[in-house]
N, C-alpha and C positions, 0 to 999 in steps of 0.2 A: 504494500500500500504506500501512496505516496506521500512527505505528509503535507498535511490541511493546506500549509498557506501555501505553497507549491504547486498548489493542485491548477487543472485547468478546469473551463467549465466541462469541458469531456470526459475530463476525469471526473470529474463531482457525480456527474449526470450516471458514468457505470457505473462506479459506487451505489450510488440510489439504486441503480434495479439493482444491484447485488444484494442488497436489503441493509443499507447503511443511510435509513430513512433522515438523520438526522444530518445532514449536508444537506440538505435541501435549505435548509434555514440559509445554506453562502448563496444561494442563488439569490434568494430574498434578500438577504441584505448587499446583494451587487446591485440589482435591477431592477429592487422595489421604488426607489426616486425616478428612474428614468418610466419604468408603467405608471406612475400618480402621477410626472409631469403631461406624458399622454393623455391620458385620462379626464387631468385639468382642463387640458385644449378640447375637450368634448363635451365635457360636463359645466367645466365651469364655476362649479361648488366645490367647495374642499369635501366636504360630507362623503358626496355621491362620488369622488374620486376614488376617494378613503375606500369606499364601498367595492367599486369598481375595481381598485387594485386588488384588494384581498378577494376577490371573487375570479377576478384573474390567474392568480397563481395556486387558486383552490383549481381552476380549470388547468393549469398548467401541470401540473400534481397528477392529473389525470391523464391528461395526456404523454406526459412524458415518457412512458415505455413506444409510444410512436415514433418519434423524435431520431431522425435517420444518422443524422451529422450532415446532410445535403447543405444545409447553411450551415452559416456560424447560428449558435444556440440565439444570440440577442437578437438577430434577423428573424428567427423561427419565434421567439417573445414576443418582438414585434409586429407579426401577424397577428396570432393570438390574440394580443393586447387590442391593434385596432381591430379587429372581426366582432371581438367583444365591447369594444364601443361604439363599433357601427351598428350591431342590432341593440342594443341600451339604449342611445339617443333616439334609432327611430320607432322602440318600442314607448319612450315616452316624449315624443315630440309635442303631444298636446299638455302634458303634465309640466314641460319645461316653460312655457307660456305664461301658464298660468303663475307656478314660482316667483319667476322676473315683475310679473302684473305685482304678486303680492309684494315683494321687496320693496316695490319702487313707490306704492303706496303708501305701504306701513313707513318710510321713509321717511315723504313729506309729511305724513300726520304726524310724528316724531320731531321732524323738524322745524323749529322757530322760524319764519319765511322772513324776517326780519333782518335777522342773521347775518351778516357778509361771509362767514364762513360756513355758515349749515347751506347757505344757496351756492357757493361754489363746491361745497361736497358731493352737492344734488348735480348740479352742472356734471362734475368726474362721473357720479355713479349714470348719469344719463349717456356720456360718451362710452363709457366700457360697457353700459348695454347695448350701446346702437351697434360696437364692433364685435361682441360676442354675436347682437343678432345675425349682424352679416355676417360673420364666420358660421353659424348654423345654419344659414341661408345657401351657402355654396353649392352646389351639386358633391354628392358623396367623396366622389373620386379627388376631386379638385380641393375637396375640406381637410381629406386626410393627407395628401399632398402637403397643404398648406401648414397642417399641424405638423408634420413631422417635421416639414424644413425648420417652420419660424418656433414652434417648441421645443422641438430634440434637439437642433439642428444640424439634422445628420445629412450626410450629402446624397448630392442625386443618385451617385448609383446603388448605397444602401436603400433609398427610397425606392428605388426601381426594384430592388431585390423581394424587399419586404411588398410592394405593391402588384410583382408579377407584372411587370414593365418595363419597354423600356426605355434605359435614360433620355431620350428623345420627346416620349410620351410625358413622362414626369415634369421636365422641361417646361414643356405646353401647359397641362395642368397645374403648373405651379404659375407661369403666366395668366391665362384666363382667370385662376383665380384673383391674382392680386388686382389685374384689373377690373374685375366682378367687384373686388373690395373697396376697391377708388370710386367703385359707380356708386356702391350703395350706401358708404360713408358722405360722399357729397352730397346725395340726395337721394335722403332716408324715406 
């Protein structure tokens, strides 16, 4: 055996199936910031990230006797990871709505409108809704694109790997998106 901190994540991964269940925990603590920063760029909430990751690496757990070596292991996460927050988001597409509606409310009734600084806080929390909406607005392809560049910021051919793409196509999708983003940020 090799030891712990030596190890690679290929070694970590046959260890696991050899029945050395508790290395699982280095994977987690290698990859669990980079799945919640993902996550974030989907979700949006710390909560529902929170949530998201730990349900992630419950599925990864699962999967991992799959797990070929065809990619690198963080390439194979990051599929996983986004798959799992592309049906999350659009299993609650209408529940995210509402959320933001109640935030932005409960907000201003909370807030003194008198304020110089409780109406420029309103001002921020109204821009980082308008740019989340837009980012939830994108076309799927072009959202995950977009989050992996500007949140991971992993480059295009990881991008292409993890999206079954290629760097050409990423390219494009990372384009249309940010221009989709200029359109709908200018005029919301």
């Amino acid at each position: 055996m090799i030891k712990n901190d030596k190890m690679t994540d290929q070694d970590i991964i046959t260890e696991i199936l050899l029945g050395n269940r508790f290395l699982f925990s280095k994977l987690i603590d290698k990859y669990q910031r980079m799945v919640f920063t993902l996550a974030m760029g989907f979700v949006h909430q710390k909560e529902n990230a929170e949530d998201l990751t730990q349900d992630i690496f419950i599925k990864v757990w699962i999967a991992l006797p799959n797990y070929k070596g065809d990619a690198i292991f963080s390439t194979w996460l990051y599929r996983i990871a986004v798959n799992y927050c592309i049906n999350f988001v659009e299993k609650n597409k209408r529940n995210r709505f509402i959320v933001l509606a109640e935030e932005l409310i409960g907000h201003v009734f909370n807030t003194a409108i008198n304020d110089k600084d409780a109406l420029q806080e309103l001002e921020e929390m109204e821009r980082g809704n308008l740019v989340r909406t837009a980012i939830d607005s994108l076309p799927i392809n072009q959202r995950t694109a977009f989050i992996l560049s500007a949140y991971e910021e992993l480059p295009i051919k990881e991008i292409a790997s993890i999206m079954n793409r290629s760097e050409g196509a990423v390219e494009q999708l990372l384009q249309r998106a940010k221009m989709n983003l200029k359109k709908k940020i200018k005029h919301p």
